[in-house]
N, C-alpha and C positions, 0 to 999 in steps of 0.2 A: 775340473770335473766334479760335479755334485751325486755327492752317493746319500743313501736315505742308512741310519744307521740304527741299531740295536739301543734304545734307553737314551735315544734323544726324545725332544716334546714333542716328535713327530709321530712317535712309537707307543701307542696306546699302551700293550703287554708292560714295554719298557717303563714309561710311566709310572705303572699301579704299582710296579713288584721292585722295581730297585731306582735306588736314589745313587746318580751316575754322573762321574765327569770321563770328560772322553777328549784325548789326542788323537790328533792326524797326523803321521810323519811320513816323507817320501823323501825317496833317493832317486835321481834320474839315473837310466845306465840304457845300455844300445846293447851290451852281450849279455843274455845268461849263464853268467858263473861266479865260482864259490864266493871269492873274495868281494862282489861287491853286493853278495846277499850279508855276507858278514858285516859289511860296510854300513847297510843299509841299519841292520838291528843294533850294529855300535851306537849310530847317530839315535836312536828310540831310547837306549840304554841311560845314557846321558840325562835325560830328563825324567825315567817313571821313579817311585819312591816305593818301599817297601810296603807294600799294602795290596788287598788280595782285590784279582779283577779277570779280566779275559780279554786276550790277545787274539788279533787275528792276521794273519800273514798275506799280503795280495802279492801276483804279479804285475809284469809289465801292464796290461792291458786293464787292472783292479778285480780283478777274481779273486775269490778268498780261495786260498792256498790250503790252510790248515787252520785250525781255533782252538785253542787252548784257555784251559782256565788256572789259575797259581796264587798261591797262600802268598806268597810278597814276587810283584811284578819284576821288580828291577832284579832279583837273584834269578829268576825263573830265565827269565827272557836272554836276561846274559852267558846263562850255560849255553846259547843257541851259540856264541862265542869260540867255544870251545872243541873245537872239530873233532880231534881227536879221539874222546870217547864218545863221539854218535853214529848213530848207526848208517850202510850207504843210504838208506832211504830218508832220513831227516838230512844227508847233508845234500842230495838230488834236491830235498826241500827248499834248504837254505839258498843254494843256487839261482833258484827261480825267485826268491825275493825280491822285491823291491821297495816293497814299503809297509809300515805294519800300523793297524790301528786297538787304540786302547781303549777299556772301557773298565774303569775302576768300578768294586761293587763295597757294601758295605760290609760283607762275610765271605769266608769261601763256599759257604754252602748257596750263596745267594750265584757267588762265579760256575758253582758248578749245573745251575740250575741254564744259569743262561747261556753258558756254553753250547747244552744241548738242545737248547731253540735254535744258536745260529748256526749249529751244525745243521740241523734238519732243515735250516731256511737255505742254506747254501750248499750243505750239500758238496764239502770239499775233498777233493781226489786224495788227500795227504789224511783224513782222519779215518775210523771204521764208522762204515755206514750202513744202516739199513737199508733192505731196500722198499721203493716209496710205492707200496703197496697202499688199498684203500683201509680207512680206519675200520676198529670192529665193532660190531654191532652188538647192540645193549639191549635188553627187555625193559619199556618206558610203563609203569604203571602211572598217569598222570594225575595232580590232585588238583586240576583248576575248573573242577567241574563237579557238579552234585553228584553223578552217576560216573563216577570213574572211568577210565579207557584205558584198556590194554594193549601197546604197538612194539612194534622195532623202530627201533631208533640207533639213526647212524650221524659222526658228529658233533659241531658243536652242544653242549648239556644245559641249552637257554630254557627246554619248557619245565614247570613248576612240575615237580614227584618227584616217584623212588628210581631209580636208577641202578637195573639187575645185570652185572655181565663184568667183564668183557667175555660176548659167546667166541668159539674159536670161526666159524663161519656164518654166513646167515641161513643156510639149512637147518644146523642146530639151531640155532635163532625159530626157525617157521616149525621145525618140529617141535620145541617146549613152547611153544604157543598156543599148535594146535591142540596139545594136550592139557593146555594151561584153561584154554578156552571150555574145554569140556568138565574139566575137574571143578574150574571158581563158576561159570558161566559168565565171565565180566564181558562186556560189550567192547567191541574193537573198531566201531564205524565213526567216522569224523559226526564232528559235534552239527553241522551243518545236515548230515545224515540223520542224523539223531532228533534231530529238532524238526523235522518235515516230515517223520513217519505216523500215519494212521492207524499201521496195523505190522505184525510183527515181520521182521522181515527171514531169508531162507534159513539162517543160524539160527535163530530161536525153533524152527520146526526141525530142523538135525541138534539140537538138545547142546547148541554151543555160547548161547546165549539166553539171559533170563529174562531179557527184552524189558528195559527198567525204561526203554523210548513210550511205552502206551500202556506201563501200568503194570504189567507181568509183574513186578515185585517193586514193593515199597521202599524207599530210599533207606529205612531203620534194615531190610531185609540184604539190600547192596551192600550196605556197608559193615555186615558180615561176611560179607562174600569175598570183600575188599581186606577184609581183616585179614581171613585167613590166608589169601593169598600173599599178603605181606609177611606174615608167616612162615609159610611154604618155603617162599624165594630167600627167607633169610635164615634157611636151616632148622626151622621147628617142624618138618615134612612129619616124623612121626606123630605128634601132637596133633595135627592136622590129620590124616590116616585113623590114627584113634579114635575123635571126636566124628568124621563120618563113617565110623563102622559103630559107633553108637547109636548114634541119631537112624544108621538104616536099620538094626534092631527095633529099639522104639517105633519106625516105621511098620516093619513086619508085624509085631505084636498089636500092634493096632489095624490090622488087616488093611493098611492103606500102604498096597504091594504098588501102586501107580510112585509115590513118593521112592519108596524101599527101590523099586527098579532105578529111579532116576539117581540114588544116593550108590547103589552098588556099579551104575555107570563111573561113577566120580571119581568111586574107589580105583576103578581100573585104570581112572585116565593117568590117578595118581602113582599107582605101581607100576606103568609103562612109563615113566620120567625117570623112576628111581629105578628100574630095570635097564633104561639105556645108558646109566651111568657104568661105561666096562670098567670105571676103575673105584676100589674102596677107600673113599675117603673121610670114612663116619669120623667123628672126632678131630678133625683138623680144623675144622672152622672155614674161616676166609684166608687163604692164600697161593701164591701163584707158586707155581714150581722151575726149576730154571736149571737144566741141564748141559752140557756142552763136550762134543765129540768133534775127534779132528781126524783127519785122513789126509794121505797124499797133495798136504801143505792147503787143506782148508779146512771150514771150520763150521761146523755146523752146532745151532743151539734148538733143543725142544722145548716150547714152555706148556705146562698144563696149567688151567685154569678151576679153580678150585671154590666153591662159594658156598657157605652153608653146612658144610661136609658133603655138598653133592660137584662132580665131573663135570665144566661148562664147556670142555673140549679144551684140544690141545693143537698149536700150529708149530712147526718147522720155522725156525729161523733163520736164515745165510749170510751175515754179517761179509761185509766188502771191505778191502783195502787191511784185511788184517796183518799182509807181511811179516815181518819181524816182531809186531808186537807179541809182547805175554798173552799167555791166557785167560790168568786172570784180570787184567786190565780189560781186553777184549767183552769178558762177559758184563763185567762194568759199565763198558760204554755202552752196549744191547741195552743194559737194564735203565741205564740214564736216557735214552733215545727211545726207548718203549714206552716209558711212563710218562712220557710227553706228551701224550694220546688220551692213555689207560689212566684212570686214578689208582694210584696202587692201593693194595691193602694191607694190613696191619701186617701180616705174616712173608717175608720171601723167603723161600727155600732155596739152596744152590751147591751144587756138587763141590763147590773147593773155595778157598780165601780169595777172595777179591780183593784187587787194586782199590785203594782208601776205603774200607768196607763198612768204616764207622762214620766217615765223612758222608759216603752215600747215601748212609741211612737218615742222618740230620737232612740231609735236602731233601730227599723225598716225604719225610716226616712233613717236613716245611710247606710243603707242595701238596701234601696230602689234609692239612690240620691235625693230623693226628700221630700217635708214636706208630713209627715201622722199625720193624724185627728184620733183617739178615743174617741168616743161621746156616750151619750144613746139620740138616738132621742125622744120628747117629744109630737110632732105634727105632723099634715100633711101627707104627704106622707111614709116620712121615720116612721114614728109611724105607720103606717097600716102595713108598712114591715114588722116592728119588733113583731108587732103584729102575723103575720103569720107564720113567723119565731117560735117564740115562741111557736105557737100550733103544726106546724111539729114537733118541739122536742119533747115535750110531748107524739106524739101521735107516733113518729118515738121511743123512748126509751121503753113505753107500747107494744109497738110490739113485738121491740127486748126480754124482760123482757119474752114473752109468747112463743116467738121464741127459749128462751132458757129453760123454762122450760117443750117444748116438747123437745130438742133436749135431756136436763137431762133425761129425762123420757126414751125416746131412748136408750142412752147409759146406763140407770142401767138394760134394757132388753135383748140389747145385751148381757152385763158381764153373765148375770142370763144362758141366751141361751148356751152362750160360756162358763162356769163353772169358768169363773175370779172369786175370793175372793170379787175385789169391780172393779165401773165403770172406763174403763181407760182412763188414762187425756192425755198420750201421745199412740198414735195410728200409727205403721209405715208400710205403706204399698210397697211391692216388687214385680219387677217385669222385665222380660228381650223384648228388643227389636233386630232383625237385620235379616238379609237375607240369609237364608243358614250358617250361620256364619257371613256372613259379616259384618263388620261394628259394632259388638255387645256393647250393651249398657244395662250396670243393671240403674236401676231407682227405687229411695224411695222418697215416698209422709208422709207428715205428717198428722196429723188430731188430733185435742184437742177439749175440749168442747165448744169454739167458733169458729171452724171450720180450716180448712185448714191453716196451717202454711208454706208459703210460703217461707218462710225467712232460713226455714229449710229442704227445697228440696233438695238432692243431684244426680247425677249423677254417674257411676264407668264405665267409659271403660273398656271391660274388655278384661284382660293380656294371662292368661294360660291356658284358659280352649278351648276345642278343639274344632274345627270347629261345628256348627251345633247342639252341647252339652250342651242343655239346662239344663239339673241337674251340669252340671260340671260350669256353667254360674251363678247359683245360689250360687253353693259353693264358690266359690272367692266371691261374692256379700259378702255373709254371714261372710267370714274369715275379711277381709276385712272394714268390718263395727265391727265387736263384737271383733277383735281381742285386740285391745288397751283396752277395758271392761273389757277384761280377764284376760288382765296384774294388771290393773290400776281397781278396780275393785269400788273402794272409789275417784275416779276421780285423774288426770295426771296432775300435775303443769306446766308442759312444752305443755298440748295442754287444757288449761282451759276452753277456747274460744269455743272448738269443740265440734259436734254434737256426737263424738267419745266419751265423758265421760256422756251424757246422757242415762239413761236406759229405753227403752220403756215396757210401760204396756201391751202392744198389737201389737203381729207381725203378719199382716196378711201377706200371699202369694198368689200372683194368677195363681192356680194349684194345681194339687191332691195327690196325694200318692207320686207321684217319688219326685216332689219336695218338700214336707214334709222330705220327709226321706235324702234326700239329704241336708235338712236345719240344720234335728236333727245332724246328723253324724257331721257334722260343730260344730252344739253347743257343741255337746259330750265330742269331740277332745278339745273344748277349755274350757271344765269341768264347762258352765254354762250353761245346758240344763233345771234344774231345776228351773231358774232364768229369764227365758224369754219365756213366756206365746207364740206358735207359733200354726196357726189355715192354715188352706187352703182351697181359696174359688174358685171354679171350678163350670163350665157348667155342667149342668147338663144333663141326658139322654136326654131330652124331651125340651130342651133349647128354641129350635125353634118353639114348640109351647106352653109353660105354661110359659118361663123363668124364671125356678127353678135355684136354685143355690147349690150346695151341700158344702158344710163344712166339712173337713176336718180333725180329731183330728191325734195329734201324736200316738194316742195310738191303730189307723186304724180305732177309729170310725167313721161314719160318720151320718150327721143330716141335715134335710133340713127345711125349712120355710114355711108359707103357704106362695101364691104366692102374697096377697094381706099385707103382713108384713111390717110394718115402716121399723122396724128391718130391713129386706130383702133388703129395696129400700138403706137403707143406707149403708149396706154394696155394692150394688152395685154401688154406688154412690163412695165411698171408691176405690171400684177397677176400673172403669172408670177413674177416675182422675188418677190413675198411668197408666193405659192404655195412656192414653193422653200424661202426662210428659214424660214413655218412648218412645213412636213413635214420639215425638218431638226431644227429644234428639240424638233417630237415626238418623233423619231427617237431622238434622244439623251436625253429623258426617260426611252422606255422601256427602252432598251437599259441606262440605269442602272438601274432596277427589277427588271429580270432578273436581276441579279447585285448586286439589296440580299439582305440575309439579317437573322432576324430580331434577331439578337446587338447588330445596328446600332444598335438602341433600347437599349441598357443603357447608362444613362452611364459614364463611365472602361476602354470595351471596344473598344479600338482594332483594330488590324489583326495587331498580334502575337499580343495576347489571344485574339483572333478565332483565329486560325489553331491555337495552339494548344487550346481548346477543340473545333474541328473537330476535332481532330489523333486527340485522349482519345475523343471521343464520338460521331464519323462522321455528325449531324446536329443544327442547331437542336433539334430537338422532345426529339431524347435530352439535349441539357442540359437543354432545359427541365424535362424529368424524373427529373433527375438529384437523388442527394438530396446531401445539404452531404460530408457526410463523403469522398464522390467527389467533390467539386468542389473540396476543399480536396485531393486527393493529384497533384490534374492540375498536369503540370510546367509551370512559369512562370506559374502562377496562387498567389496570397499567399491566407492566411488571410481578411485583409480585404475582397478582390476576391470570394474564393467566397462570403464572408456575402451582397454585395453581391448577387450573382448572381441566387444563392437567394430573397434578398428580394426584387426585382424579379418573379419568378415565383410567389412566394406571399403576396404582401401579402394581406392578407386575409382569407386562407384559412386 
């Protein structure tokens, strides 16, 4: 079996950052237990040598089990040996063993760097995990242009500027913008925008822009404007504040109250930024804050973010799979799996001793270019932080904790409504988008008992089914998804990885009889009808004015809800989100189809080609009419490529 590995020459990341030799070792075995995971890690022991790197444990099937990283491999690895002082949950670990792969580094700071890549790329049941939430969102002031542009930015950090955040959501993100926008006046429209306007556009006449597209202000005049606002964002806000409550003085006294109105707008935009900051962090500078509360055997972390001395918001963290582990180890791995994302900053603040705390700080130093500080603050300022810090978590985990115990509550009323055996943990819902045909798109959402699993959404263009055939739409969805299940029925070693050897507890559809029966006929044919629980939830008679929902049984019954039902809101809630997901997916089908062109079918006619070919002959149909001798004079097109061309449009003929 070929696996793609972490810091082989296949592995771009692995490449740049660490110079790596790496073992494969397996043990075949047919039962899961202790002594031949033992077996398995003896035979691996035998060959590592003292030297610091990271380990990963697969089972039967090559799943990574758990990753670990260790100051010298061959001691680390070998305590796996040693049964007795491990805990039951690393020896359930060892059990499922079967084979372990190695990947020596040159430090442990470099192992522990890369540890938390391939947690986050695999994502194993045995480590704590975050959960696979979307990245956060940055304030991009850009410098690859005369007139600067002010945007959100989520993501990779490839465009050229200053890079303001991490915000805690993108609301914060659109409200320091829109105040941002009013305060500097910098321009936020793509450069394409920027470069086709004649006259100003609706931001510059609501006072949000200085319109540097036709002349409103001189590029010596932007690049004050740009000044300050780098300013601003990097904690000189009072300097800033000062200098335009000067300048609108000066204004006034010179009777020019037009300027003076526009400068004591600016002021306000600036003291409604630093008035939404609810918490005081004048004097801290740049850093994150990292708190950690536990309750009835979980674990909840609040981080606030801090930049400048100014509040960029703070998110709720719920770290998974913490078990037996410490606490402080716990908050370690958060912070090692969070900066993975975030660049950290100079300063972390954290309520207690962390597992390897000095170790920590070198890798993310490492990771960052620059020195990181790991502290428990003890006074002052930063102690009220932390202090605050500390009762959000508490009071952000007690939430969640009551948050899930009505959502429990929910799902054992659904199962009860819906005749399930018990509540179901994996939830997949279905559903088709497209236009008369066009464009069609099946869509599955997931949903578990802590909500929507995003990581496990898929998409199916769909292939064979006939125009406009919405039961025929269903069935490819259905084949299509269950069909490898049906084969592979105890999971497929060749797609381990995939959402294809998972079985869900609960199929919803959204739709009634035809697409029921369209679903069964699907499962029937592939002889696991009995094996996969499928329900259909449709509008009801009276939609429009009670919004009922009907239910669906295979068996033609059907049941509905009262209309004020948890139950109710959450399956509508259920079918919504795949509403959503498919009509997004279409969305982006056709939006690429609009802007395919026919050139796209010629093999070796890429985007340069392309452009160039526009460039000569101002449409598809005029190359395609073009005879050789013009397709050979068009520049950056080869002798070879025009024969190509030519023949493509006239085989045949």
């Amino acid at each position: 079996m070929s696996r793609s590995k972490a810091g082989s020459p296949h592995d771009p990341r692995g490449k740049e950052r660490f110079n790596e030799e790496r073992a494969t070792y397996t043990v075949a075995s047919a039962q899961p237990d202790l002594e031949t995971g033992i077996a398995a890690i003896r035979e691996t022991v035998k060959t590592l040598k003292p030297r610091p790197g990271v380990y990963r444990m697969l089972d039967t099937r090559g799943d990574v089990l758990y990753v670990g990283k260790a100051r010298s491999l061959k001691a680390r690895v070998a305590n796996y040996t040693q049964i007795n002082g491990l805990s039951n949950r690393i020896q359930r670990m060892i059990s499922q063993c079967r084979a372990m792969e190695i990947v020596v580094t040159n430090s442990e700071a470099e192992a522990l760097l890369l540890e938390a890549q391939l947690i986050k790329r695999y994502r194993p049941p045995f480590n704590v995990l975050l959960r696979d939430d979307k990245s956060f969102p940055f304030i991009l002031l850009r410098a690859d242009h005369t007139f600067p542009r002010i945007q959100k930015h989520r993501g990779a950090r490839r465009a050229k500027g200053n890079y303001y955040g991490p915000f805690a959501s993108a609301g914060s993100v659109n409200k320091t913008l829109n105040a941002l926008q009013k305060l500097f006046l910098l321009r936020s429209c793509t450069d394409s925008f920027f470069n086709n306007r004649d006259r100003p556009c609706l931001l510059y006449q609501i006072k949000r822009c200085s319109a540097p597209c036709v002349g409103r202000i001189d590029e010596q005049g932007y690049e004050a404007l740009v000044s300050e606002a780098k300013d601003f964002l990097s904690g000189k806000s009072s300097a800033v504040q000062a200098k335009i409550e000067q300048d609108m003085a000066k204004a006034a006294e010179a009777l020019d109250f037009e300027t003076a109105a526009m400068l004591r707008d600016r002021l306000r935009a600036a003291t409604f930024i630093q008035g939404s900051q609810a918490i005081n962090a004048q004097g801290v500078g740049d850093a994150d804050v990292f708190a950690l509360a536990t309750k009835g055997g979980q674990i909840g972390v609040q981080a606030f973010f801090i930049r400048g001395g100014q509040n960029w918001g703070h998110r709720a963290i719920f770290p998974k799979n913490t078990g037996d582990i410490d606490e402080g180890e716990v908050l370690a791995d958060v912070l090692l799996q969070f900066y993975e994302e975030v660049p950290p900053p100079r300063t972390i603040l954290v309520d207690r001793e962390l597992a390897e705390q000095e170790l920590l700080a070198e890798a993310l130093a490492e990771k960052a270019g620059h020195a990181v500080a790991i502290s428990i603050p003890q006074r002052g300022t930063r102690r009220k932080l932390m202090e605050q810090a500390s009762r959000n978590a508490t009071e952000s985990l007690e939430r969640r904790l009551a948050e899930t115990g009505t959502k429990a509550k929910i799902n054992r009323e659904l199962a009860e409504f819906l005749e399930l055996e018990e509540a179901p943990k994996r939830i997949e819902v279905y559903d088709n988008s497209h236009i008369q045909g066009a464009k069609a798109v099946g869509a599955m959402v997931v949903a578990s008992p802590e909500g929507f699993e995003k990581s496990q959404y898929r998409k199916f263009n769909i292939k064979s089914a006939q125009t406009n055939d919405d039961f025929g739409m269903m069935r490819e969805v259905m084949e299509r998804r269950f069909r490898n299940l049906a084969e592979h029925p105890d999971g497929d070693e060749g797609k381990s990885n995939s959402h294809e050897t998972v079985w869900p507890d609960l199929v919803l559809i959204d739709g009634g009889k035809g697409q029921i029966s369209s679903v069964m006929s699907v499962l029937e044919d592939l002889g696991i009808a009995d094996r996969v629980p499928v329900i259909g939830i449709a509008k009801g008679p009276h939609h429009g004015r009670e919004g009922r929902e009907v239910f669906h049984f295979p068996d033609g019954r059907e049941k509905t809800l009262p209309t004020n039902s948890p139950v109710l809101f959450y399956a509508q809630r259920l079918r919504d989100e795949v509403h959503r997901y498919a009509i997004g997916a279409h969305r982006a089908k056709r939006s690429k189809a609009i802007t395919a062109s026919p050139l796209d079918e010629i093999p070796g006619i890429g985007p340069s080609r392309k452009r160039a070919l526009l460039l000569a002959f101002g449409t598809a149909s005029k190359v395609r009419a073009a005879a050789l001798d013009d397709l050979k004079r068009t520049p950056g097109i080869s002798e070879g490529v025009a024969q190509k061309i030519y023949d493509f449009y006239h085989a045949g003929g």
